[in-house]
C-alpha positions as CSV (number, residue, x, y, z in Angstrom):
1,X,-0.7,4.1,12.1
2,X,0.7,3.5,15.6
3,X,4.6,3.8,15.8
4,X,6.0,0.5,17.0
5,X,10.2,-0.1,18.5
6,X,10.0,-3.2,18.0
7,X,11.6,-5.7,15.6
8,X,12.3,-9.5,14.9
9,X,13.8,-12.0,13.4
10,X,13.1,-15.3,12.5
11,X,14.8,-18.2,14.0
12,X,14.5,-22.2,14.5
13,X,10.7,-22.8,14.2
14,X,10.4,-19.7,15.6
15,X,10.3,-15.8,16.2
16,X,12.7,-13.6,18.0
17,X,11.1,-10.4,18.8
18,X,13.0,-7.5,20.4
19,X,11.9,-4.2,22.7
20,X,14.0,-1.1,23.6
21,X,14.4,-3.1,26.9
22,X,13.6,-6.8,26.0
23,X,14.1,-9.7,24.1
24,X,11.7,-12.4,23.7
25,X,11.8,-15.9,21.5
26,X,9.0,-17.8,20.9
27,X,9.3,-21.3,19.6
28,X,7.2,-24.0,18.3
29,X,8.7,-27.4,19.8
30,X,9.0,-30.3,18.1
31,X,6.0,-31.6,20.4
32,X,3.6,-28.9,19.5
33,X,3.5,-26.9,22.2
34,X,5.1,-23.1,22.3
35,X,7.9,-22.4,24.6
36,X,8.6,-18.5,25.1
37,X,12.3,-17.1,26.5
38,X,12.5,-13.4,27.7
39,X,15.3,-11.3,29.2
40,X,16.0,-7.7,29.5
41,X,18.3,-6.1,27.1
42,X,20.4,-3.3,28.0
43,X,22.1,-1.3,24.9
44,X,25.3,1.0,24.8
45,X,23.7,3.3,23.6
46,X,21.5,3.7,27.2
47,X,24.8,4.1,29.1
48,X,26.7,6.5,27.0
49,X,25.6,9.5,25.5
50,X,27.8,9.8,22.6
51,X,26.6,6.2,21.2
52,X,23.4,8.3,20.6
53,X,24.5,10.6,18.2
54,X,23.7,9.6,14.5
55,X,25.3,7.4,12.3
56,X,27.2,6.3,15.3
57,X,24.1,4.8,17.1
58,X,23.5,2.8,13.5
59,X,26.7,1.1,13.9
60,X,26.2,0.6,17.6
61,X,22.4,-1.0,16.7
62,X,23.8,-2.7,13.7
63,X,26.6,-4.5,15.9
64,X,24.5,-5.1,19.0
65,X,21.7,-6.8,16.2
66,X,24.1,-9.4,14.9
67,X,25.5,-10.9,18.6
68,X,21.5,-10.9,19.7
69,X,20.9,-12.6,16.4
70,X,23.4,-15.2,16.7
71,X,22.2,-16.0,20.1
72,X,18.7,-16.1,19.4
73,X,19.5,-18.7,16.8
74,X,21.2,-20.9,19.6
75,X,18.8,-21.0,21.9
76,X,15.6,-21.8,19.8
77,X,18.0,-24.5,18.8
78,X,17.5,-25.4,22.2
79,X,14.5,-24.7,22.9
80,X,13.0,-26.5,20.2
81,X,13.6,-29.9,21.5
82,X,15.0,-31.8,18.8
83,X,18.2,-33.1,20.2
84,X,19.8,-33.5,16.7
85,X,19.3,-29.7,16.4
86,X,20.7,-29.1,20.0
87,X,23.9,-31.4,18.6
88,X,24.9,-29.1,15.9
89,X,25.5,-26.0,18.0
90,X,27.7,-28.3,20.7
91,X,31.0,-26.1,21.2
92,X,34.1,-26.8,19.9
93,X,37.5,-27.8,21.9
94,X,38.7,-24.6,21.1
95,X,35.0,-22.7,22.2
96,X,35.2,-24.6,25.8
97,X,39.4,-23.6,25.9
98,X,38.5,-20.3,25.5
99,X,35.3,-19.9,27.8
100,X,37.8,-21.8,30.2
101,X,40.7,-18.8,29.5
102,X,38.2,-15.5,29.7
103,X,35.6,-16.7,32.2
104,X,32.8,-16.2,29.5
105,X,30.3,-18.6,29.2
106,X,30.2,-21.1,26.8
107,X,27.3,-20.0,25.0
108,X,28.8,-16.5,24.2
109,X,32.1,-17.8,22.9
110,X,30.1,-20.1,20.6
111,X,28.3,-17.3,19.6
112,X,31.3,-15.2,19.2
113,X,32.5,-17.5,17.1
114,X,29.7,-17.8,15.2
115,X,29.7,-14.1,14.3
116,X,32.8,-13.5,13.3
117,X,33.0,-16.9,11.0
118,X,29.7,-15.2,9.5
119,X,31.4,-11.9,9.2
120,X,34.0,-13.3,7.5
121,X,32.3,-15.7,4.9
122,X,30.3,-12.0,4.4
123,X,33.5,-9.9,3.7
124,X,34.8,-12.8,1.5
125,X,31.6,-12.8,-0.8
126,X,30.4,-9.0,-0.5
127,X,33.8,-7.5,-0.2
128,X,36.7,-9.6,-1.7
129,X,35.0,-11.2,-4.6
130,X,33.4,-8.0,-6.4
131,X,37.0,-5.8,-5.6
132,X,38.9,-9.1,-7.6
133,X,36.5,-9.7,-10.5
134,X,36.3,-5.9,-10.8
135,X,39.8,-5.2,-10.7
136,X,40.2,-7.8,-13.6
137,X,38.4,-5.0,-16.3
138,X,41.1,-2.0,-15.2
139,X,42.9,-2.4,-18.3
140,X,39.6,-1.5,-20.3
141,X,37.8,0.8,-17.8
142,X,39.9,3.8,-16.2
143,X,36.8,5.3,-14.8
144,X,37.1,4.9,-11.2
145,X,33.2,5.6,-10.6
146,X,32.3,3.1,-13.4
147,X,34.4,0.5,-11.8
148,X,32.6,1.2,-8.3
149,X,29.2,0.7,-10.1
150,X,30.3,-2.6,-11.8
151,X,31.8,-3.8,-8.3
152,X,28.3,-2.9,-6.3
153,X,26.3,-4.8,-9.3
154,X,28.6,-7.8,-8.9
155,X,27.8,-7.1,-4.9
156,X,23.9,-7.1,-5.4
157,X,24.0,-10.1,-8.0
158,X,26.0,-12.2,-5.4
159,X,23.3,-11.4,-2.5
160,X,20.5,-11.9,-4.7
161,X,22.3,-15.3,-6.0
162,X,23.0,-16.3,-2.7
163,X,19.0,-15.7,-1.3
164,X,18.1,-17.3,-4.3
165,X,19.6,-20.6,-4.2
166,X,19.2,-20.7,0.0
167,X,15.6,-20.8,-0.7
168,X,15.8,-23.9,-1.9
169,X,16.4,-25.4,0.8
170,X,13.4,-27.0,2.5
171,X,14.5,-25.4,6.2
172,X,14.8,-22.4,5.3
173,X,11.3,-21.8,3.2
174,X,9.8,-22.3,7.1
175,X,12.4,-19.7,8.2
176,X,11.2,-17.7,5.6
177,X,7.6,-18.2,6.7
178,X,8.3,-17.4,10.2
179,X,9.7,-14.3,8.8
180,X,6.6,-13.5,6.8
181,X,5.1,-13.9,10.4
182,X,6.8,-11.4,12.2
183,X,6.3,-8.8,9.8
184,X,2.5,-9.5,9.7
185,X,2.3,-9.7,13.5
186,X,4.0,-5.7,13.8
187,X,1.7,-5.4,10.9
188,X,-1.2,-5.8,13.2
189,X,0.0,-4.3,16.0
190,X,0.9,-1.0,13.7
191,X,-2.9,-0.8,12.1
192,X,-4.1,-0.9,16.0
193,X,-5.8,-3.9,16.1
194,X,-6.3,-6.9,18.5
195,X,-3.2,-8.9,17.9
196,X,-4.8,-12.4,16.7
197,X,-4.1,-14.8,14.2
198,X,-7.4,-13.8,12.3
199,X,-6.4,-9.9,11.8
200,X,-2.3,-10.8,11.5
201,X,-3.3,-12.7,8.7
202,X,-4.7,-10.2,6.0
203,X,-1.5,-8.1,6.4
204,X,1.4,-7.7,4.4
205,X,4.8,-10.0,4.8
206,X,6.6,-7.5,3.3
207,X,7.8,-4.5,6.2
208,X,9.5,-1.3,5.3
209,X,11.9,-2.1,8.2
210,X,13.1,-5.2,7.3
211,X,16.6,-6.0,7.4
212,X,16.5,-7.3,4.1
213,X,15.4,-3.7,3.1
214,X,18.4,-2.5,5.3
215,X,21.2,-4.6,3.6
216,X,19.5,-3.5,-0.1
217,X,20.5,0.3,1.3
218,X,23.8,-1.0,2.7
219,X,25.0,-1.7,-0.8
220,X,23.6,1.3,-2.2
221,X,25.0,3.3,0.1
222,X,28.4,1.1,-0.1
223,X,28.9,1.9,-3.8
224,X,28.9,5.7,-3.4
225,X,31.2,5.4,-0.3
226,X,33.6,2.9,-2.0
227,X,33.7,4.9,-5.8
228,X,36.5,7.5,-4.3
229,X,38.6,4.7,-3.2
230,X,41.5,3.9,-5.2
231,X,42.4,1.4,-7.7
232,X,45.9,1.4,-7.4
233,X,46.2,-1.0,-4.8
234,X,43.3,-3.7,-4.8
235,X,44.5,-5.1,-1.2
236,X,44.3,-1.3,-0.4
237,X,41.1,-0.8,-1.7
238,X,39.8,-3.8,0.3
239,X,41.4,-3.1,3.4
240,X,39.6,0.4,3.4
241,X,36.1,-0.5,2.2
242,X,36.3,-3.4,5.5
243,X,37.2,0.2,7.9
244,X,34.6,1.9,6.1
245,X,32.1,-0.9,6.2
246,X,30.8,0.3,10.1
247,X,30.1,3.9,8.7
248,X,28.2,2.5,5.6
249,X,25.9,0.7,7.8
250,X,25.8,3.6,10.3
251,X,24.6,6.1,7.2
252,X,22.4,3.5,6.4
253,X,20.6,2.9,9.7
254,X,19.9,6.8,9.5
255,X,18.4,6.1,5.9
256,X,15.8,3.7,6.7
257,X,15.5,5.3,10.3
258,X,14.5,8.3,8.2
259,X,12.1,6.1,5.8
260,X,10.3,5.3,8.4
261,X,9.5,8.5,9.8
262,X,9.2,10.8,7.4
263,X,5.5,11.9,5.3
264,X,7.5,12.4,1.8
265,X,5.5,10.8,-0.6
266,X,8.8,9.5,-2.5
267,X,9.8,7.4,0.6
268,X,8.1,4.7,-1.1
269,X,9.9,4.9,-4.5
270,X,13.1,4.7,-2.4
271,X,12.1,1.5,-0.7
272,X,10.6,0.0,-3.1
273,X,13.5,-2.7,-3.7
274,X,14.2,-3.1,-0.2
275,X,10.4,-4.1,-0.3
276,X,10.5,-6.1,-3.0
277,X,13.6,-8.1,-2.4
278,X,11.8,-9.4,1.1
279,X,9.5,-11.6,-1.7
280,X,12.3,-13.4,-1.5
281,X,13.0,-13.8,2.1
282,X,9.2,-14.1,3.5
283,X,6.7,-16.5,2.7
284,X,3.0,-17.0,3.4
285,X,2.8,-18.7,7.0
286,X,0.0,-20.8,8.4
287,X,-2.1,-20.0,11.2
288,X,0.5,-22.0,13.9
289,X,3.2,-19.8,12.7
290,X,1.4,-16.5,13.3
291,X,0.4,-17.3,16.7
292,X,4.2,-18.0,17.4
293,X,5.1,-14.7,16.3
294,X,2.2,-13.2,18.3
295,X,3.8,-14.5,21.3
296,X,7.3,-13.3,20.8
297,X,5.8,-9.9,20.3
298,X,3.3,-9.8,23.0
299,X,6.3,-11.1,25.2
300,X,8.2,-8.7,23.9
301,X,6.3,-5.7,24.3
302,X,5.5,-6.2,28.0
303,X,1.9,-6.3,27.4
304,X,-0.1,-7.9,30.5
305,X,-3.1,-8.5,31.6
306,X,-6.1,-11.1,30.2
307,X,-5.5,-9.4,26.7
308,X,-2.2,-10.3,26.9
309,X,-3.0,-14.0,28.1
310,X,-6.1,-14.6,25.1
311,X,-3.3,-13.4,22.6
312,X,-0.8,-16.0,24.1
313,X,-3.0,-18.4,23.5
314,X,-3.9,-17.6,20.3
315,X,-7.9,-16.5,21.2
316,X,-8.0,-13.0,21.7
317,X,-6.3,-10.1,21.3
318,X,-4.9,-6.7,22.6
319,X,-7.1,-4.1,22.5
320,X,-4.6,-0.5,22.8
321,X,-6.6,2.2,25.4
322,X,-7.1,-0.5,28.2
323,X,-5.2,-1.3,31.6
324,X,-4.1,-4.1,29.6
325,X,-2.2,-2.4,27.2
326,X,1.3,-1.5,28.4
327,X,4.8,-1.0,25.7
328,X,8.0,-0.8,28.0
């Protein structure tokens, strides 16, 4: 298997694909044709040498992730075409008042704003509501580590709730597919073979480095963390597992960072839910949504030359071992 740095997401009728040193979106307008938007990406991690250290580079990836993931979501907005679409992510009075105030663009107050109204709906449902409906059984249970494992089961049955009833919901299915074809696309690239719609397509949606897989570890990890935290105080107890929730993820980037480089044959059995749970957030996608994600990842990866041009448009492929082959 060749070793791949590169990861996606999916976005408005589209993939977001990013390098070390570049992101890349590919979208499918509303005409048809396929728009791709690339820029360099520079990470804190590159400048300081302490944001390198483990645990400590998870939570500087895991941060870094959610802006880039927020903006990517804008701007296929955009790029897409629909002007309806464009509409919904029109800032606010107070977005523009405060892009006026710090100088920032527009754009990166909205999705500032964005993040941290996601953030919070997140804390709300993962954090607040387990701690509460928990804390209602400590007049039966005294056992502090029993009450952490009911509080993480109420966690993982609100996720798995939540993914259940989004799918639902005819947009998302296509987000879903697109997210099925940016696993199979790194797929491809992984098994070293021409990057086409024809060899994407017999791979797997499912991806052992998945975020879904990450947020799966996240609460694992979240209810050994959380168990030696007090019951005394529940407003305590929440307060603490927010501070705590950077060094959860942190331990947890090390996990699947781990997963995916070590030979142990019981890697598999530890990812095996992480796997599974992505049958819920992937889908089968059709040829036109491969050949999207192929171009998010060939823009992605740098790669130039004629093989990169047949796999942009969707007829060839990129064959590693030639002058066309290049991974920044």
């Amino acid at each position: 298997m060749r070793k791949c740095d590169i990861g996606g997401q999916a976005v408005l009728e589209g993939v977001m694909m990013r390098a070390p040193s570049c992101v890349a979106i590919a979208v499918r307008r509303c005409d048809g044709e396929i728009v791709v938007h690339s820029h360099p990406l520079s990470s804190l991690k590159d400048r300081h040498r302490i944001f390198k250290l483990p645990v400590i580079r998870g939570i500087i990836t895991f941060a870094e992730t959610l802006v880039i993931g927020v903006k990517s979501l804008m701007a296929s907005a955009e790029m897409y075409g629909d002007q309806s679409a464009v509409e919904e992510y029109q800032p606010s009075r107070v977005e523009r008042f405060v892009a006026d105030k710090t100088g920032k663009k527009v754009e990166d107050v909205m999705a500032w704003f964005a993040l941290l109204l996601a953030i919070g709906l997140a804390i709300v449902l993962f954090v607040v509501v387990p701690a509460v409906l928990t804390g209602l059984l400590r007049e039966w249970i005294t056992n502090r580590f029993i009450l952490g494992l009911i509080e993480g089961i109420i966690r993982l049955a609100i996720f798995i709730g939540y993914i259940v009833l989004v799918t639902r919901i005819k947009d998302i299915q296509r987000v879903f597919q697109y997210h099925g074809a940016e696993h199979k696309a790194i797929h491809c690239y992984e098994h070293g073979e021409e990057l086409s719609v024809e060899n994407a397509r017999k791979y797997s949606t499912l991806h052992p480095r998945c975020g879904t897989a990450f947020l799966l570890v996240v609460m694992v990890v979240g209810i050994v963390a959380f168990s030696a935290l007090s019951w005394d105080n529940l407003i305590v107890r929440i307060l603490m597992k927010i501070l705590l929730l950077p060094l959860v993820a942190g331990v947890s980037y090390e996990i699947i960072k781990w997963a995916g480089k070590t030979s142990w044959p019981g890697v598999k059995f530890v990812m095996f839910p992480g796997l599974m749970l992505q049958k819920l957030t992937t889908r089968e996608p059709d040829d036109a949504q491969l050949e999207v994600a192929i171009r998010a990842f060939v823009e992605a990866a740098g790669l130039t030359g004629k093989g990169a041009e047949d796999a942009a448009e969707g007829d060839g492929g990129i064959k590693e071992g030639t002058e066309d082959f290049r991974v920044l």
